[in-house]
N, C-alpha and C positions, 0 to 999 in steps of 0.2 A: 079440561081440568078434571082430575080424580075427584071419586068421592072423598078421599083422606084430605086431598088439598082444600078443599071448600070448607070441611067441618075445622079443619085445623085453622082457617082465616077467621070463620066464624067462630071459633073460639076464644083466637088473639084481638077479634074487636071486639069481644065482650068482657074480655080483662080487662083489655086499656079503656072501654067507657066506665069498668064498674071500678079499674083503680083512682081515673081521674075523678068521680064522684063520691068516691070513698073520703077524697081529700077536700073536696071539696067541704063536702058536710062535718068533716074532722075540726076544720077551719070556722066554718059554722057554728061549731057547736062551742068550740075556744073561746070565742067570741059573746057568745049568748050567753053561757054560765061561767063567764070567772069572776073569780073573787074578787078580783080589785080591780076598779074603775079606770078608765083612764086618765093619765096625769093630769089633764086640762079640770077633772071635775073632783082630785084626790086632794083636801084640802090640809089632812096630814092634823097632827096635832100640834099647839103652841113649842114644842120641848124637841120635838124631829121635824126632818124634812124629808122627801122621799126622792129620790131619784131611781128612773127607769133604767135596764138592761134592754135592749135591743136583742129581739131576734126574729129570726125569719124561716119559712117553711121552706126547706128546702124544693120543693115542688112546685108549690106554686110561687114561691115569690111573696107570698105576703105575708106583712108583719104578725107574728102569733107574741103571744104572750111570756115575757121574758121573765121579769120576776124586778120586784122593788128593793131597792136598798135605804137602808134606815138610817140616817146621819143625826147628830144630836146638830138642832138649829143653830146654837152660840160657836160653834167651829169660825176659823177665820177661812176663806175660801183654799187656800192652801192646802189645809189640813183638809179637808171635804174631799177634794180635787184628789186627795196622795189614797184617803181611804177609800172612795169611788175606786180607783184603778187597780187596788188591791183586791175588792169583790170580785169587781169585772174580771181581772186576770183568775179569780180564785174558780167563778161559776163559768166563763166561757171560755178559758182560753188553757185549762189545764194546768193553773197555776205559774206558765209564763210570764216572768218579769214586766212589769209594765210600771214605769215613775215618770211622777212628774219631777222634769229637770226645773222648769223656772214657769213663772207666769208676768211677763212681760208687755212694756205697751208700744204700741203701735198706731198710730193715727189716732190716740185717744181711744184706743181699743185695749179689752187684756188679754193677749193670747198665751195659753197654756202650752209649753213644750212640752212634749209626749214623749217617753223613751220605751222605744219594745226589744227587750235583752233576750238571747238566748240562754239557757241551759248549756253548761260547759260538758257535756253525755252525750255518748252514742245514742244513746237508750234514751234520752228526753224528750218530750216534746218539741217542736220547733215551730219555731214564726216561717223558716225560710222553707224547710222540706214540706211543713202540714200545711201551716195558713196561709200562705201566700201561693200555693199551687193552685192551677184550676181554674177555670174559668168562674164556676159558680163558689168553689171554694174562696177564692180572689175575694170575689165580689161580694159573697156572703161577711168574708173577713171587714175589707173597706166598710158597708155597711153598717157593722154590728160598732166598728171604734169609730166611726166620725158620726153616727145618731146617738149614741150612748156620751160620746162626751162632750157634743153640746148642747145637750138636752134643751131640745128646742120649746117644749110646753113646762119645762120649769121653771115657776114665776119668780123664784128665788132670787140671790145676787149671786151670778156665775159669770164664765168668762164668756169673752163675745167670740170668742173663736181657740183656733188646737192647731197645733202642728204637731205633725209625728216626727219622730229621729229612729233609725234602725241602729242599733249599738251604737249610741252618742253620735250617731251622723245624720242629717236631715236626708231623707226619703227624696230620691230624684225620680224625674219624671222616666218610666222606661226601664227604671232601676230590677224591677219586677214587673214580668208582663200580666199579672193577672190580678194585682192591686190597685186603687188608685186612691194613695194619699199624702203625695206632694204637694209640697207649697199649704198655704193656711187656707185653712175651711173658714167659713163663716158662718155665726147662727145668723135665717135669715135668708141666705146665699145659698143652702143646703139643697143639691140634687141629688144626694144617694138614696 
């Protein structure tokens, strides 16, 4: 092996330990100084309720800090549910349509129907061309709408579980290879 080949190795293992460690301590640091507590200990005031945005580093995988959304406490769950999905669409997803169609029971359960709409533009955003491509893209997406909408350390009255619908149709299994949000999540049940 050349001298050029060996410094050039030893160059690219000293990226890749000093990017992986970059991100490490990035995540570190996320973590150590942000402003707002985690849900389980954010007890919010008499008049709001706070509910979380999900997100995640792309890198490594783990949860970073999304940002809280501020709902007036006296809402009926409906309204809470329709303005949650309005944030979420507003802060992660590029303003992408996203409604609740109904919130429905089930086994003594209330599951929330989800609707994720396109933008009728070339030029718009999309659920099918952006967020559902990709492996980590996929997966990032899945993630960020089945832990964001059922906020699992929210002590509040919310629903016990979500189904998604892609343009007014329920999401099949396979329907997209690099999402998975078929069939009704459960809080509780939650592996993403």
């Amino acid at each position: 092996m050349t001298q050029f080949w060996k410094s050039a190795l030893i160059l690219f293992a000293v990226a890749a330990i000093g990017f992986g460690g970059g991100a490490y301590w990035r995540n570190a640091q996320l973590k150590k100084h942000s402003l707002h507590p985690p849900i389980k200990e954010f007890s919010g005031s008499p008049k709001n309720d706070y509910l979380k945005i999900f997100r995640y580093d792309p890198v490594t995988d783990d949860e970073v800090f999304g940002v809280y959304v501020t709902l007036p406490s006296g809402l009926p769950i409906k309204d809470k549910l329709s303005l949650f999905a309005n944030r979420l669409s507003e802060y992660q997803f590029r303003g992408l349509p996203i409604e609740l169609l109904s919130i429905d029971s089930s086994d003594g359960r209330r599951i929330a129907t989800i609707n994720l709409k396109e933008i009728d533009t070339a030029t718009a955003p999309s659920w099918k061309r952006i967020y559902f491509q990709g492996s980590s893209g996929g997966g990032h997406t899945t993630r960020v709408l089945v832990n964001s909408f059922l906020q699992e350390d929210y002590p509040g009255e919310w629903v016990d579980g979500v189904e998604f619908y892609y343009e007014n149709r329920p999401l099949l299994e396979f329907q997209f290879d690099h999402i998975i949000l078929e069939g009704i999540k459960l809080r509780g049940q939650n592996s993403q």
